[in-house]
N, C-alpha and C positions, 0 to 999 in steps of 0.2 A: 624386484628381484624375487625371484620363485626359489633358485636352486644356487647352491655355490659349491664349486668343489676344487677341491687344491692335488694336483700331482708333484709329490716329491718327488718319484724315481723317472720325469721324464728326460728325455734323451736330447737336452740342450747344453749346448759347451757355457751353462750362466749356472752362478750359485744363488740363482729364484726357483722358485716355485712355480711352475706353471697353474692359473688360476681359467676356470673355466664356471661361466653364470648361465642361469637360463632363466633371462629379464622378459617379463610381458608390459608391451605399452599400451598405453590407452591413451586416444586423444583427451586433450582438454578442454571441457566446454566452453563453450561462448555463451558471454552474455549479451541477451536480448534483451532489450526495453521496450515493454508492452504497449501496444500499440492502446492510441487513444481513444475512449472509449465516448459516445456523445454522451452530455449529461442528460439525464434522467427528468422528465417530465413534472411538475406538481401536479398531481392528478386531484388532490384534494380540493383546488380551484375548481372543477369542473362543476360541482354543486348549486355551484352562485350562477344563478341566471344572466347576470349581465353579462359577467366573463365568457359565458358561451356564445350569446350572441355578439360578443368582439369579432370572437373566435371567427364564428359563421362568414361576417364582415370582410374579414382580414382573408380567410381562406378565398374565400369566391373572390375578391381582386385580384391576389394573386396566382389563384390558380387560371381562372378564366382568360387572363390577359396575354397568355400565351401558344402560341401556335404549334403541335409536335406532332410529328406526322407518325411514329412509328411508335409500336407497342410497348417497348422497350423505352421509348424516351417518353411518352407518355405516362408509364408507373413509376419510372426514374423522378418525372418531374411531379407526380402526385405523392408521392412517397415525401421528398424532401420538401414539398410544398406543408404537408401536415405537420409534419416537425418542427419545421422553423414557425409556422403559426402558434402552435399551441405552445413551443418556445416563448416567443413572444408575448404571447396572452396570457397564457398561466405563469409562465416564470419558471426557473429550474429548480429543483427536489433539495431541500439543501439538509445536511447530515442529522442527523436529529439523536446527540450523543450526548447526555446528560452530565454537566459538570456536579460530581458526587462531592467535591472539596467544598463548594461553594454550597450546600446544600446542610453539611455537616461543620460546617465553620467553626460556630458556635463550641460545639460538643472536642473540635479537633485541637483547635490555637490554645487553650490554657493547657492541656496535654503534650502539646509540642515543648511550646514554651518551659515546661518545668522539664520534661527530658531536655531539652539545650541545656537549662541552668546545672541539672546534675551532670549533663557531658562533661561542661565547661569547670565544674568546681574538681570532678574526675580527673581531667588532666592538669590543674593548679597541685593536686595534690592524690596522688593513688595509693589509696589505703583501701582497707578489706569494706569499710561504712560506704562509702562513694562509692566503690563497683558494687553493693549490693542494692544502693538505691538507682542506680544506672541501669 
């Protein structure tokens, strides 16, 4: 609603008011669910020399063993051929997202623990000593 106006003196045999808006609409978006994205390569494998020549192995069977006649179906199938090899051979990228809790344990659980005991003594009993150790 932008605008709203009301006529009292218009010219209807009703005891209302004539109401007059001036609403702007806007559609409402759609949600999308992102398309899937391939996982991510271990590139950190590639170092290890065995791993590479899997790699070498795996690629030339699977790439050699097929027949594409056309430009397009030919980097279509070298394209997916490298991916799904080095898929295979090195394995996929996995998150590398440092559990900080588990790291700090030590230093965190007897700190918890005595905030819980002060929560817990705080609600048996709320006086001014328990909320200022709380």
């Amino acid at each position: 609603m932008q605008k709203t106006h009301t006529f009292h003196s218009a010219d209807c045999d009703t005891d209302h008011s004539l109401i007059i808006s001036k609403v702007k609409i806007t559609a409402k978006k759609l949600h999308r669910a992102k398309p899937r994205i391939k996982s991510k390569i271990n590139t950190t494998n590639t170092k290890n020399q065995r791993m590479c020549q899997e790699f070498e192995k795996a690629f030339e069977l699977s790439m050699f063993g097929k027949s594409l006649p056309k430009a397009e179906e030919i980097w279509e199938g070298l394209r997916t051929t490298i991916y799904e090899t080095a898929k295979a051979t090195f394995g996929e990228k996995r998150p590398s997202s440092k559990d900080w809790f588990k790291e700090n344990a030590e230093e965190l659980l007897p700190l918890i623990n005595i905030k819980n005991t002060d929560y817990l003594e705080y609600n048996k009993k709320s006086t001014e000593s328990t909320k200022v150790r709380l």
